[in-house]
N, C-alpha and C positions, 0 to 999 in steps of 0.2 A: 504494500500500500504506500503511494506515493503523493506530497501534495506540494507544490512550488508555488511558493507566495509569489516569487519573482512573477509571474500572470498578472499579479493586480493589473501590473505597470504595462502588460502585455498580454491582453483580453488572448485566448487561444482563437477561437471560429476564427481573427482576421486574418491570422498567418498559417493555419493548418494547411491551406494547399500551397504555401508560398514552398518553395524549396530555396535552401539557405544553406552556404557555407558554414563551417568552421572558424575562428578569428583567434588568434592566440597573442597576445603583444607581452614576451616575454623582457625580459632584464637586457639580453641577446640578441633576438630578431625577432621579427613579423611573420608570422606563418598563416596561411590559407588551406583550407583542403574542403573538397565538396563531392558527394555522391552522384550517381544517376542509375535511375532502377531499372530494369531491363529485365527481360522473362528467366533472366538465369540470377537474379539477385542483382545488389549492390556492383557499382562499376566504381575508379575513380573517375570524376568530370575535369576536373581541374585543382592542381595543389600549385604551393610557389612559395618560398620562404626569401627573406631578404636580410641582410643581416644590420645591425641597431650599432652606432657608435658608441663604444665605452661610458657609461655615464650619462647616456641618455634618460634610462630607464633604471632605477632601484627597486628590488623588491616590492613593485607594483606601483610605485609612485612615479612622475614623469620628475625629472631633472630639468630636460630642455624641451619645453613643448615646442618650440620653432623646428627644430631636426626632427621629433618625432611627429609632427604635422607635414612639414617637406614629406621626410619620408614614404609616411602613409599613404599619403596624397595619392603622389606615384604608384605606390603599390597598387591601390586600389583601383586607379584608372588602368594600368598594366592589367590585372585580373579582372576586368566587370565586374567587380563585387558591387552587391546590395543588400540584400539581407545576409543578416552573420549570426550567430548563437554564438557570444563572445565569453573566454575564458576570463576566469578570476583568480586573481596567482593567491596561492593559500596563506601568504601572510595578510592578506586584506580580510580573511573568514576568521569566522570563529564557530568551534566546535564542541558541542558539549551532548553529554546524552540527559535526559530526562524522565525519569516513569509519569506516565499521561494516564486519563480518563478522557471517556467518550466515546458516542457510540454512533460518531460520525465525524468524518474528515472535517470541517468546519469547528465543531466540540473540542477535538483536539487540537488544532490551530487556537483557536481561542484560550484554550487550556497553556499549551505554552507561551503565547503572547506573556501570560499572567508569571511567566517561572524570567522572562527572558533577562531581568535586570539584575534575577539572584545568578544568574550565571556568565554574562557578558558586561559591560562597561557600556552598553545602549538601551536607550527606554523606547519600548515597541514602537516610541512615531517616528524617531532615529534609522530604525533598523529595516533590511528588508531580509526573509528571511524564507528557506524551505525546510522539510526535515524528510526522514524516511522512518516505519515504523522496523525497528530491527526486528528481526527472526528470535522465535524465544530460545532459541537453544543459545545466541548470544548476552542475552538479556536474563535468564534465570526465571523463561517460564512467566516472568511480568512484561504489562502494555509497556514497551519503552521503546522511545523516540532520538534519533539521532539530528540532531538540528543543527544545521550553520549560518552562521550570519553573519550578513553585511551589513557596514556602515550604510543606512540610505544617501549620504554626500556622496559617498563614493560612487554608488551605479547612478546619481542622478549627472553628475560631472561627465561619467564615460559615457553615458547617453546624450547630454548635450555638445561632447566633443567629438564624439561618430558622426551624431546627425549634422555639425556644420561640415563635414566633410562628403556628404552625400550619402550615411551608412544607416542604414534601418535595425538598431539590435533586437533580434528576437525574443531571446533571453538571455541571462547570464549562468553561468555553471562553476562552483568553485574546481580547479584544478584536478584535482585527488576523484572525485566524481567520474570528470571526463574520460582520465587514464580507464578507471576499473570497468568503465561501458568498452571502451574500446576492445580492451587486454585482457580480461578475466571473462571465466564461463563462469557465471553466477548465481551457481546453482545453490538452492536454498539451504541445504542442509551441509556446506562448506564454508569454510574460511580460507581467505588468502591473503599473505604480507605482501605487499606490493612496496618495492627499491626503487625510487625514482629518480635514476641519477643524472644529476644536473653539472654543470661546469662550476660553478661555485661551491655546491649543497648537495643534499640528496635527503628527500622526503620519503618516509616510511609511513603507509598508510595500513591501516587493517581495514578488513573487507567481508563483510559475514555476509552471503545469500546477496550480494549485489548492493549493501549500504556499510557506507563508508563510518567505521564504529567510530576508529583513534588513528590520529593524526600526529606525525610530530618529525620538526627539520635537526639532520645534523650538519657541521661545514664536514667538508673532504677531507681536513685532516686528521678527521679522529679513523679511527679502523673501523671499517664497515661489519665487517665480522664480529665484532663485537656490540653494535648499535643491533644488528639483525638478532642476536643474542641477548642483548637486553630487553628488546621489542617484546621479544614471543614470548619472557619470563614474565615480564613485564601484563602483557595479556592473559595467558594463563594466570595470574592473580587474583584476575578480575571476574571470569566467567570459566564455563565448561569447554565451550565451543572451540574447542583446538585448531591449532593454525595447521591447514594440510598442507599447503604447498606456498614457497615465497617464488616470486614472481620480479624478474629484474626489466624496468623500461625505461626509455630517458636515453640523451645524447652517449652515458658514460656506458649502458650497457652492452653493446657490443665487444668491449673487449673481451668479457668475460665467456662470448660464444663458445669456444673452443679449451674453455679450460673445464676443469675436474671440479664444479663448481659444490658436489655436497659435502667433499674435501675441503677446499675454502673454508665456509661456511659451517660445515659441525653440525648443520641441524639435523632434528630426525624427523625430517620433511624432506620431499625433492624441493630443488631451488635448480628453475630455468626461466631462459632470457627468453621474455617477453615475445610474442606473436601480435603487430599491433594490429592486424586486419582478424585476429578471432571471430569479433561479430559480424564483420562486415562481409566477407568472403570466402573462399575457399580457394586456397593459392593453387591447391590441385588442378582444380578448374579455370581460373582468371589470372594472369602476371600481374599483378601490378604495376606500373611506372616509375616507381621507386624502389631501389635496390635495400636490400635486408638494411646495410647502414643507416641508411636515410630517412627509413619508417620510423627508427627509432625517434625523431625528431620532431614527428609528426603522430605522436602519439596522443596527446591532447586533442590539435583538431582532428583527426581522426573519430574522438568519440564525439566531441560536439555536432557533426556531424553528420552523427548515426540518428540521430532525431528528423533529419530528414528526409 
């Protein structure tokens, strides 16, 4: 059960038949990626990345809106984009779980509206916010809600700085969401740690039945085998629902293709690099246009763009 407050701001009927790219404006670069449906599934239509000058962009905040305006600008006229489902880099969200009452999607929206000030630094008119209801094998058998939330400045800013550039945002989707649609078979009764190695950092997300439980960034130079090791101790603390497989995706993870990865890592789990077309395709049947490296980078828009 799913409910995305993000709609307020974006009635569904208007954009249901729109098809819409992916938008990713990381720390790094601009990336694009868009589906087209066809009697054999999911195609890619069109991707394109560009890459962001040093200092442009911080952890989700703009530096120099002038380059990252130029930049765009371009990009966007390069690609014909119009509508986008734009990503939200995970230091803008905030994460928490909650046990809920209600005996309908609204009840419980309402219900957490009331919890959101004991658990974030914004008061419901501040904030825009979705949640997912977890699987009880994660939750201990109780209603409990995984919620994240945004600043409302902040999606109302990137929506007034898309639209002077010509771009319609569909919705917003915080980061760690995007990957686990993309990259993970989300099947109810599993859990997966998802690696998401980045050039600065690497976010470790947990994943129970398709929602996104616990969150948390480390920088590169701590040992990853050890953060992956604290994680799953870390979760097993919490709940029953044990982590079956960890999952590597993100710029950093190819190197790891070819090594002896459950050596590495120690766990007693497999740990394998990431597949970022899982939901979208079947490589058997379809090539994609981008080489195993390159998906990795495009793993974000990738999921944004499975809603399309």
């Amino acid at each position: 059960m799913h409910q995305s407050l993000f709609f307020k701001l974006f009635p569904p009927p208007r954009f249901m038949s729109v098809r819409f790219a992916g938008l990713e404006i990381s720390d790094d670069a601009i990336r694009c990626l868009e589906y087209a449906s066809t009697t054999h599934g999911h195609v890619i239509d069109r991707f394109a990345s560009i890459d962001l000058p040093v200092g442009t962009v911080h952890g989700g905040d703009v530096k120099d809106e002038k380059v990252l305006r130029d930049t765009l600008k371009t990009f966007i006229e390069k690609n014909d984009l119009s509508y986008v489902a734009v990503s939200v880099p995970e230091e803008k969200a905030y994460l928490f779980q909650t046990d809920v009452i209600g005996d309908s999607v609204a009840n419980i929206a309402q219900n957490i509206e009331f919890k959101l000030e004991e658990n974030v630094p914004l008061s419901a008119k501040d904030a825009v916010f979705y949640f997912d209801l977890m699987p009880l094998a994660a939750s201990g058998g109780v209603l409990r809600a995984s919620v994240s939330v945004v600043p409302k400045t902040y999606i109302d800013k990137q929506i007034e700085f898309l639209q002077s550039l010509g771009l319609q945002p569909v919705t917003f989707e915080v980061a760690p969401k995007s990957i686990a649609r993309a990259a993970i078979d989300n099947q109810a009764d599993k859990t997966s740690l998802i690696v998401h190695l980045m050039k600065n950092k690497t976010g470790l997300y947990v994943v129970s039945g398709g929602v996104i439980c616990f969150t948390s960034t480390a920088a590169n130079n701590v040992t990853l085998a050890e953060e992956v090791k604290h994680t799953i101790e870390y979760w097993k603390s919490k709940t029953d629902a044990m982590i079956n497989k960890v999952i590597l995706t993100g710029t950093g993870a190819i190197q790891y293709e070819t090594k002896q990865l459950d050596s590495i890592f120690a766990t007693n789990c497999p740990v394998s690099v990431a597949n970022t077309w899982q939901n979208a395709f079947d490589i058997d049947s379809y090539i994609p246009p981008l080489s195993r490296q390159e998906s990795m980078d495009y793993v974000i828009v990738a999921g944004l763009a499975l809603d399309s």
